[in-house]
N, C-alpha and C positions, 0 to 999 in steps of 0.2 A: 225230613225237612229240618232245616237249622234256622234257627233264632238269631238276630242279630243286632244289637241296638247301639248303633253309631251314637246317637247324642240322648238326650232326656227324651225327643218327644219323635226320635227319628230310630224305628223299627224296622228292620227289612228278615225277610225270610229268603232263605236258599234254597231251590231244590232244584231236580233233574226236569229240563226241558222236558216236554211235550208237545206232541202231533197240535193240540190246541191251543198251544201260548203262539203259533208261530205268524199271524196276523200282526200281533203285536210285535213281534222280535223285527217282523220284515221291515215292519212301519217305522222301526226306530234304525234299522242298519238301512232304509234306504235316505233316511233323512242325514242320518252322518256322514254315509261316505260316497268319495268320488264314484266309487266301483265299488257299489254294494253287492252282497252276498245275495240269489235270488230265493227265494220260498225252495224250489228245487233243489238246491244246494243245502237249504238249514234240513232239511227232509231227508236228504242222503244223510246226515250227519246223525242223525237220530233214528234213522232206518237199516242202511246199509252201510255206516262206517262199522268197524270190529275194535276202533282205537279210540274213538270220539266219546266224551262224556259229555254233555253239554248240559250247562245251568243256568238260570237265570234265577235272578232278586227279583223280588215282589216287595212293593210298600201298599199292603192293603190286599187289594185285588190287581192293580196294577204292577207292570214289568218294568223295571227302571233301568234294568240293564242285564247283560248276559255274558258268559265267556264259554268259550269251544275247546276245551284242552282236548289234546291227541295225547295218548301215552301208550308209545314206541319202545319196548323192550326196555332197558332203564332210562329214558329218557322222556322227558315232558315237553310237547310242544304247543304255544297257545298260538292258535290259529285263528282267532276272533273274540276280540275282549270290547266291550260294547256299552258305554253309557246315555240315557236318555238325557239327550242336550240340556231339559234343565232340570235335571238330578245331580250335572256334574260339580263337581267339587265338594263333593260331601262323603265323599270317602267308600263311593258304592265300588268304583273300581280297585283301591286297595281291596277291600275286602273279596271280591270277586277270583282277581290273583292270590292273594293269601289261601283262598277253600283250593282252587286249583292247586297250590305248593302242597299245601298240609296232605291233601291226598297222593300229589306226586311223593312226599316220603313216607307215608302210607305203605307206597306200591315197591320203597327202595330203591328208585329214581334216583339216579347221579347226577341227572344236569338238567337244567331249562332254557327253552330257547323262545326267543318271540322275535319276532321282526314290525317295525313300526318306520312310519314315515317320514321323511329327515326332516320335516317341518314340523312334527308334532310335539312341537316342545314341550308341552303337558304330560303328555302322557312319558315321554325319554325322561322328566322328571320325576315322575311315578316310578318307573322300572328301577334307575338306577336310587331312588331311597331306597328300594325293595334288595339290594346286594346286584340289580344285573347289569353287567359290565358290558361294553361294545366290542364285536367280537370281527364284527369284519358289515364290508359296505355291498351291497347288491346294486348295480349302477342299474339306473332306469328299471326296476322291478316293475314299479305302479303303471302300468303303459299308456294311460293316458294323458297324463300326468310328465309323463315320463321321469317321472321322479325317486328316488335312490332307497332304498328301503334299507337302513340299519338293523344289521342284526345284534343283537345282545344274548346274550346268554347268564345263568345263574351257574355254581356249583353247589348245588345243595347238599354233598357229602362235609360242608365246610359250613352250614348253617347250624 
């Protein structure tokens, strides 16, 4: 478990998802998003993926957020980065990316890639402070939505 203390009186821990965090994870990823991830899916991720590390912050006993990195031969791909609506802006999702990186060059990782929603100006804000540049456009990805999913990518051999 990692220690982390965003501000004076704001503490979060990190560690590796759990069969038992995953009430809470579902209950935050179905409130966020259009096409949330379902209990089955975070269960595969932490059962039967061979690539997926998955993590979640805790402030307390509480989950305030989580990320899914996949890491694919030298490559990191984050598959689900996840803040509790009012946790955000306090820097839990930096630091979520940040533990995913620092372990992607851990593992020797060349490059990172995320895909995010062309409307999500927050977070395409978040990524590109973090060094990740727009790499190309995926038209109508999100199918309900029908909406355009940007891909970006990092080069972490240039970090």
């Amino acid at each position: 478990m990692k220690v982390v203390q965003l501000a004076a009186d704001f503490t979060l821990a990190v560690r590796p998802m759990q069969l038992a965090d995953l009430p809470q994870v579902v209950a935050i990823e179905a409130h966020s998003h259009l096409e949330p991830w379902t209990q089955a899916a975070f269960h595969a991720e932490l059962e039967g993926s061979l690539v997926a590390q998955p993590f979640v912050a805790l402030r307390k006993e509480e989950i305030v957020g989580y990320i899914v990195p996949w890491f694919v031969a030298d490559e990191l791909q984050v598959a689900n980065i996840t803040v509790k609506e009012s946790y955000r802006r306090h820097g839990i999702g930096r630091m979520l990316l940040a533990h995913a990186l620092e372990l992607a060059q851990q593992r020797c990782c060349r490059i990172a890639y995320l895909e995010v929603r062309d409307s999500n100006a927050a977070a395409r804000a978040l990524y590109e402070s973090m060094g990740f540049v727009v790499e190309g456009v995926r038209p109508k990805y999100y199918g309900r939505a029908q909406e355009d999913a940007i891909l970006m990518k990092k080069d972490l051999l240039a970090a």
